[in-house]
C-alpha positions in Angstrom: -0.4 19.4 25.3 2.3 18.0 22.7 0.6 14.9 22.7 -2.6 16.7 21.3 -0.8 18.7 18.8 1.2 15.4 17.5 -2.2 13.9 16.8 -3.9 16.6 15.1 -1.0 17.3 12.7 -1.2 13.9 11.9 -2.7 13.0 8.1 -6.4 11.4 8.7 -6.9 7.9 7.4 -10.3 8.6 5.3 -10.2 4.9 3.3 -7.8 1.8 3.2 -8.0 -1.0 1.2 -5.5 -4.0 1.8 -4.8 -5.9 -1.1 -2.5 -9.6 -0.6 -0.4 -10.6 -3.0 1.4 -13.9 -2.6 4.4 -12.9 0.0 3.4 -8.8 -0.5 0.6 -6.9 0.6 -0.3 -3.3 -0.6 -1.9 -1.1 0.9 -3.8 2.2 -0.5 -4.6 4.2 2.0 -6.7 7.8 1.3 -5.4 10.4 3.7 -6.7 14.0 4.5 -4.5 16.9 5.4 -5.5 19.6 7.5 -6.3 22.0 4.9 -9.5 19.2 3.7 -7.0 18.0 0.6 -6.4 14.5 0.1 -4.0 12.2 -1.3 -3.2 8.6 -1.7 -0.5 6.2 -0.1 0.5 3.1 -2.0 2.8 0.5 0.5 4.3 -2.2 -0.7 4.4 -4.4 2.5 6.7 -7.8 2.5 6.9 -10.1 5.8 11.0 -10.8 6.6 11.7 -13.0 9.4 15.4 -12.8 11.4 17.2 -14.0 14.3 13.7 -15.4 15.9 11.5 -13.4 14.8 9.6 -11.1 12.2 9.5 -7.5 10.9 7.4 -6.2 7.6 10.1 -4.0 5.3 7.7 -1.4 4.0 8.1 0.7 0.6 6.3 3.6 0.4 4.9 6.0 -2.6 2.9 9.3 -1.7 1.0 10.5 -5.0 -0.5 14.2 -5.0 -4.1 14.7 -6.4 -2.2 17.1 -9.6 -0.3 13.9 -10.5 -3.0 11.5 -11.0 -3.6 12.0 -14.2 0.1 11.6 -15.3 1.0 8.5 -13.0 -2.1 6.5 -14.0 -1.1 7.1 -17.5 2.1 6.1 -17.2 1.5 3.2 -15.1 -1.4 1.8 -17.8 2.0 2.5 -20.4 4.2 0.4 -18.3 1.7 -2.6 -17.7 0.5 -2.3 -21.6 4.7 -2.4 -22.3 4.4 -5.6 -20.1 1.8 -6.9 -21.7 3.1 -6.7 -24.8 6.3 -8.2 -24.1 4.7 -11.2 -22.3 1.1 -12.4 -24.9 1.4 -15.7 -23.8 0.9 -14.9 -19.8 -2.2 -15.0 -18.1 -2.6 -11.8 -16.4 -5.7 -12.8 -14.7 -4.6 -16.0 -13.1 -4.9 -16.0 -9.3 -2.4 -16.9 -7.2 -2.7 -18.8 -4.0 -2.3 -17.0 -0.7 0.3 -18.0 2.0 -1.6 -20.8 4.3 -0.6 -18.9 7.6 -3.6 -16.5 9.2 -2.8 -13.0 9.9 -4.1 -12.2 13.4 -6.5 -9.1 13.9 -3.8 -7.1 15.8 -1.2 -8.0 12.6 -3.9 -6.4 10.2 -4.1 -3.4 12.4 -0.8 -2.9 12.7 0.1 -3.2 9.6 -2.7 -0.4 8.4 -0.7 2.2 11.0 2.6 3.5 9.6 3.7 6.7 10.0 
């Protein structure tokens, strides 16, 4: 009976979309609550490796549909700021991926943080 109660109190995963970035990955991840509100998870996901093995240090941002408005402002400030301070950059230069293949089970994983 917990078990059932765990899952249901749980936020629903209604849309994810994975986005690499040289040695990050973020994730945005559209979650429901019970109460049929939404809000979005942004998860800035980077790949460390110790002793003999791996782990993925996650950061994690949880933004409220009433403060959309004021972080995407703010955000389109801050990159503009950037911008600004940097003409001569190409912004829209792509950078090469790692050359290692993330298995099917990694990807998964890595969508499935609590």
């Amino acid at each position: 009976m917990e078990e059932y109660k765990e899952t249901n109190e749980r936020a629903a995963d209604v849309y994810s979309k994975r986005v690499k970035a040289g040695k990050r990955t973020y994730f945005f991840d559209v979650k429901s609550t019970r109460g049929s509100d939404f809000y979005l998870t942004i998860t800035e996901s980077k790949k460390r490796f110790r002793d003999n093995g791996f782990y993925y240090e996650k950061h994690k941002i949880f933004l409220y549909k009433e403060d959309f408005g004021k972080f995407i402002e703010s955000l389109e400030e801050a990159i503009a700021k950037i911008k600004e301070l940097m003409p001569d950059y190409d912004f829209n230069q792509v950078v090469e991926e790692d050359n290692y293949e993330i298995s099917e089970e990694t990807q998964e994983s890595e969508l499935k943080w609590d």
